[in-house]
C-alpha positions as CSV (number, residue, x, y, z in Angstrom):
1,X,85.9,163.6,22.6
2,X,85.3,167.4,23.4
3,X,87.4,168.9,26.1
4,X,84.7,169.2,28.7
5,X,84.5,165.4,28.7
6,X,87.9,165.1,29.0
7,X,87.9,167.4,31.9
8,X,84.9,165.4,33.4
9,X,87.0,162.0,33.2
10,X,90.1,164.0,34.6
11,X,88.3,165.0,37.9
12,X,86.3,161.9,38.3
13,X,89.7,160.3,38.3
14,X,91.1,162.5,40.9
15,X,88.1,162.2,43.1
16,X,88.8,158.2,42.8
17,X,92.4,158.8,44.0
18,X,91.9,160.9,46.6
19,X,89.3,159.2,48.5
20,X,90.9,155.5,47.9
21,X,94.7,156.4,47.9
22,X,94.9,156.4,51.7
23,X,93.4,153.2,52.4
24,X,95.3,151.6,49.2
25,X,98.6,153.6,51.4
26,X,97.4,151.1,54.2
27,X,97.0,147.6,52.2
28,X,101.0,148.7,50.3
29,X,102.4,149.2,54.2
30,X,101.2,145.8,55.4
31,X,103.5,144.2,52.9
32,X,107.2,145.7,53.6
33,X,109.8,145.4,56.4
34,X,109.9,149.1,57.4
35,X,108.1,149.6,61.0
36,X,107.4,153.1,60.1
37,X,105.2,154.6,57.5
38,X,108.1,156.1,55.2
39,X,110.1,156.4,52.2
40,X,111.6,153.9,51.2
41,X,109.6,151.1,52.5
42,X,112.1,148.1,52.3
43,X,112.0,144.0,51.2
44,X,108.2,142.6,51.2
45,X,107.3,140.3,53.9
46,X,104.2,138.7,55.6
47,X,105.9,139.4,59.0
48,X,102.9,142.1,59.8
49,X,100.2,139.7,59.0
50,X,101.7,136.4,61.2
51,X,102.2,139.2,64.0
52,X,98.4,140.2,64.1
53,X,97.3,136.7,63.2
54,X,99.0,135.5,66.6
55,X,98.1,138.4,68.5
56,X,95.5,136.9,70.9
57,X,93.4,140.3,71.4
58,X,93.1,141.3,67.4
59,X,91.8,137.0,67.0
60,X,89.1,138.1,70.5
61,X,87.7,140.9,68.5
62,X,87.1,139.3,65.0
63,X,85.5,136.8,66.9
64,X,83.1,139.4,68.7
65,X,83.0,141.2,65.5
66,X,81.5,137.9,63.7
67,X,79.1,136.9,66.1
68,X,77.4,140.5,66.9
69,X,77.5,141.1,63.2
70,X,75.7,137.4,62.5
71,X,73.0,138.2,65.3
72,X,72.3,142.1,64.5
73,X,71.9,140.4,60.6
74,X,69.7,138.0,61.7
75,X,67.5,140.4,63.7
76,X,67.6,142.7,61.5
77,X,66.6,140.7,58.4
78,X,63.3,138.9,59.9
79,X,62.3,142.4,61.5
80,X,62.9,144.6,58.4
81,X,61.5,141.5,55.4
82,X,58.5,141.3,57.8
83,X,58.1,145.0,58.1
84,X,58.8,145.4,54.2
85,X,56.0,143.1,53.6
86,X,53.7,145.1,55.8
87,X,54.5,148.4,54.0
88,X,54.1,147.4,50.4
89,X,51.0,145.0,50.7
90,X,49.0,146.6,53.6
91,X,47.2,149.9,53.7
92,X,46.5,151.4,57.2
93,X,46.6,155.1,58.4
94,X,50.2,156.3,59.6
95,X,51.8,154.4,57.3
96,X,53.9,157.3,55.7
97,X,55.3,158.3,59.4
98,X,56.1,154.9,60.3
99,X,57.9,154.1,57.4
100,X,59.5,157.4,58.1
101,X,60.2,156.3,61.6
102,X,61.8,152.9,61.1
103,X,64.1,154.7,58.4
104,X,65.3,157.5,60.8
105,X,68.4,155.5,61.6
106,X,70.0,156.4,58.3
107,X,69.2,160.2,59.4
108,X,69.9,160.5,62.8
109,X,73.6,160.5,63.2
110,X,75.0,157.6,65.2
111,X,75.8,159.6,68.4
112,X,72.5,160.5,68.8
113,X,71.4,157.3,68.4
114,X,74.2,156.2,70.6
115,X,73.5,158.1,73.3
116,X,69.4,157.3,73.2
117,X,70.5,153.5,73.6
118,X,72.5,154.2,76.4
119,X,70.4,156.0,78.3
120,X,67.7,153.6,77.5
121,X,70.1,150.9,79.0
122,X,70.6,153.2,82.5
123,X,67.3,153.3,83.1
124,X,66.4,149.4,82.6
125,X,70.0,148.8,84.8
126,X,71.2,147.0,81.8
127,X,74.8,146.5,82.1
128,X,77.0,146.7,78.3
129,X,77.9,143.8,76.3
130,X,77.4,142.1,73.5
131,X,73.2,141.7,73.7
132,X,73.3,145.5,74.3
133,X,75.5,145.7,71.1
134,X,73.5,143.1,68.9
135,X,70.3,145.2,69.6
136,X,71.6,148.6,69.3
137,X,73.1,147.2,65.4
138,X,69.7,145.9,64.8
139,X,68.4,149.5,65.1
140,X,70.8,150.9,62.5
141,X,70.7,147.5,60.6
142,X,67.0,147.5,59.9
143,X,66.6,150.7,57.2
144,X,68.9,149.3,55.2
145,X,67.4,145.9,54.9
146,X,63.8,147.6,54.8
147,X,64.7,149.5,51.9
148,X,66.1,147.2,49.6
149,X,63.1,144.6,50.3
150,X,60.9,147.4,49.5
151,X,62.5,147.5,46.4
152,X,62.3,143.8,45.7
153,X,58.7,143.5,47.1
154,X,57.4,146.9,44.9
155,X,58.7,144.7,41.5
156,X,56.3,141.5,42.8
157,X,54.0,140.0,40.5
158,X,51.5,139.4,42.9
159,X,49.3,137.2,40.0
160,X,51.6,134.3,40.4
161,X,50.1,134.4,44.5
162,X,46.8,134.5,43.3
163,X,46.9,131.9,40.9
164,X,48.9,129.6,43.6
165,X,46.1,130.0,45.7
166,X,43.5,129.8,42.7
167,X,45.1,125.9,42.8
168,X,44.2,125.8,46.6
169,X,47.9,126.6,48.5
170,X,47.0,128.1,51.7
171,X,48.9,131.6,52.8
172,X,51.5,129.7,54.5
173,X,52.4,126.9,51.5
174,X,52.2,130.5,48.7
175,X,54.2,132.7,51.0
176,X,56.5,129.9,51.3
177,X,56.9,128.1,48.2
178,X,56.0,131.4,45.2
179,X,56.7,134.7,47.6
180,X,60.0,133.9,49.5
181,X,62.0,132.2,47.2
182,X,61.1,135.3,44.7
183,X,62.4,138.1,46.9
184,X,65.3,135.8,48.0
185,X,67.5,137.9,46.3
186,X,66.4,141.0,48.1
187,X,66.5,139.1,51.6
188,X,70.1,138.0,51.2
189,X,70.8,141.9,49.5
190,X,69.6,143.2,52.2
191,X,71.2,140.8,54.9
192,X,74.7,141.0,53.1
193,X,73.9,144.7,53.4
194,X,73.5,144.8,57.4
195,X,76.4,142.2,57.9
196,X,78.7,144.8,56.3
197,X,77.1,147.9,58.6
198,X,77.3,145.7,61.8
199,X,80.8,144.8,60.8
200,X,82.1,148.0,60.3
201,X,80.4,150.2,63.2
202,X,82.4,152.0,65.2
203,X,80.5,154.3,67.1
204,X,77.6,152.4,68.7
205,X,79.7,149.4,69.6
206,X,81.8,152.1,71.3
207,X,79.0,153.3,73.1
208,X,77.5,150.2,74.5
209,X,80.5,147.7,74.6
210,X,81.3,146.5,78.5
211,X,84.4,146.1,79.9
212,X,86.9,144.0,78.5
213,X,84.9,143.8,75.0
214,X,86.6,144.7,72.0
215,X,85.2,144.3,68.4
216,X,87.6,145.1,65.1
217,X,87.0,148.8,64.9
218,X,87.3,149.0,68.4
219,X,90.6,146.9,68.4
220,X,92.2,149.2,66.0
221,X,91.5,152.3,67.8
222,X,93.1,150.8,70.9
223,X,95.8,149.8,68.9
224,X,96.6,153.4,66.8
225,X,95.7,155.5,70.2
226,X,99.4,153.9,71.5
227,X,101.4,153.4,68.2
228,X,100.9,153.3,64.3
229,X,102.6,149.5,63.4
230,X,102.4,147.7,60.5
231,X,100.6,145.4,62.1
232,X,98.2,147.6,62.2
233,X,98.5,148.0,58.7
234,X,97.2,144.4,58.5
235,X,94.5,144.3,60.4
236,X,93.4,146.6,58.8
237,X,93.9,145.1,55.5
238,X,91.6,142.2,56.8
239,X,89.0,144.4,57.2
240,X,88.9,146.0,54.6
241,X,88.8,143.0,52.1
242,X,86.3,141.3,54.4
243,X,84.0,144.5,53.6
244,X,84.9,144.8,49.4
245,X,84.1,140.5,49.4
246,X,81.3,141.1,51.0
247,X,80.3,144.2,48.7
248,X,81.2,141.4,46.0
249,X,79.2,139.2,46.7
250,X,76.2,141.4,46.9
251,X,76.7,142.4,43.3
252,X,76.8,139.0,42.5
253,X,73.2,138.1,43.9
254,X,71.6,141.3,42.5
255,X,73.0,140.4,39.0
256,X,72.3,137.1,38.8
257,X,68.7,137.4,39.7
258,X,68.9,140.3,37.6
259,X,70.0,138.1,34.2
């Protein structure tokens, strides 16, 4: 092994540590006595955990989390398979710019696109809460779920439609019984994909989120803008092993269709 290799392995290494240490910091606080965030830390305990599992707002906001993530995946996975479908198979002018439209989420940062939804709201008199939220996580939702149906949809083998329908299926009994259950994997890649973004948003929810709403990210700023606890330390643990199982289990579904 020549020294530039080593060197290469040496800095991808330190890259690794730096950008995960703090969060790993977070996960090794939520498991000791000490209140504070210092040296030495103390006995281990699961005192943290019980506190945030009893604490009636932190339990309000996973539950908001969960069902505005559930409905912004749902949304977003018809709209974006449908749309994906569209792209790939159908040629029509403006294509290019409206694929290029649909994907501007991903480019626009999120207070832009925050403050378009918000305003959009105003002027319709809609009040915030969670439908405000669920469509506004839709709209950031749906390039990630077009893009990796694309993918899917671009590897088809679109002679296993044509002989279905050579054998007299109609478009409804191919799409349903050859073309769905063969981007599947894509669909639930894609949906796994936008559960994770909707979970984790920060911003938008912020933006849009009535009175007396809280989701998880939003819970945790609350809770760090009074005072850094340990209990904070395990909420946020929560989160982020609901994200990394979640990550998980994406890998799984693309390798399995993959083998």
């Amino acid at each position: 092994m020549s020294v530039r290799e080593v060197l290469l392995k040496i800095w991808v290494v330190c890259v690794y540590v730096f950008l995960f240490a703090p969060i790993l910091t977070v996960i090794i606080m939520s498991f000791y006595t000490s209140k504070y965030s210092t040296f030495p830390l103390g006995d281990l305990t699961l005192k943290w955990y019980k506190l945030a599992a009893a604490d009636h707002n932190i339990l309000s906001a996973i539950k908001n989390s969960f069902f505005i993530s559930l409905g912004a995946t749902v949304g977003a996975t018809c709209i974006g398979t449908l749309t994906a479908m569209g792209f790939v198979r159908q040629k029509f002018r403006g294509k290019e710019m409206l694929n290029a439209f649909f994907l501007s989420p991903m480019i626009i940062p999120e207070i832009i696109t925050g403050i378009a939804l918000l305003s959009f709201a105003t002027i319709l008199k809609l009040q915030g809460g969670i439908f405000l939220i669920v469509i506004g996580h839709i709209l950031i939702c749906l390039p990630f779920v077009l893009t990796v149906v694309s993918a899917r949809l671009h590897g088809f083998d679109r002679s296993l439609e044509e002989a279905a329908m050579d054998l007299g299926a109609s478009d409804t009994v191919t799409f349903r019984r050859i073309t769905l259950p063969l981007i599947m994997p894509g669909i639930l890649g894609g949906a796994l994909l936008a559960f994770t973004v909707s979970f984790d948003n920060f911003l938008i929810t912020y933006m849009l989120a009535g009175p007396g709403l809280t989701t998880i990210p939003i819970q945790v700023y609350s809770m760090v803008r009074f005072e850094i606890t340990p209990k904070i330390h395990a909420f946020s643990t929560f989160i982020v092993l609901i994200s990394m199982s979640l990550i998980i289990i994406n890998e799984r579904v693309i390798r399995a269709h993959r083998n």
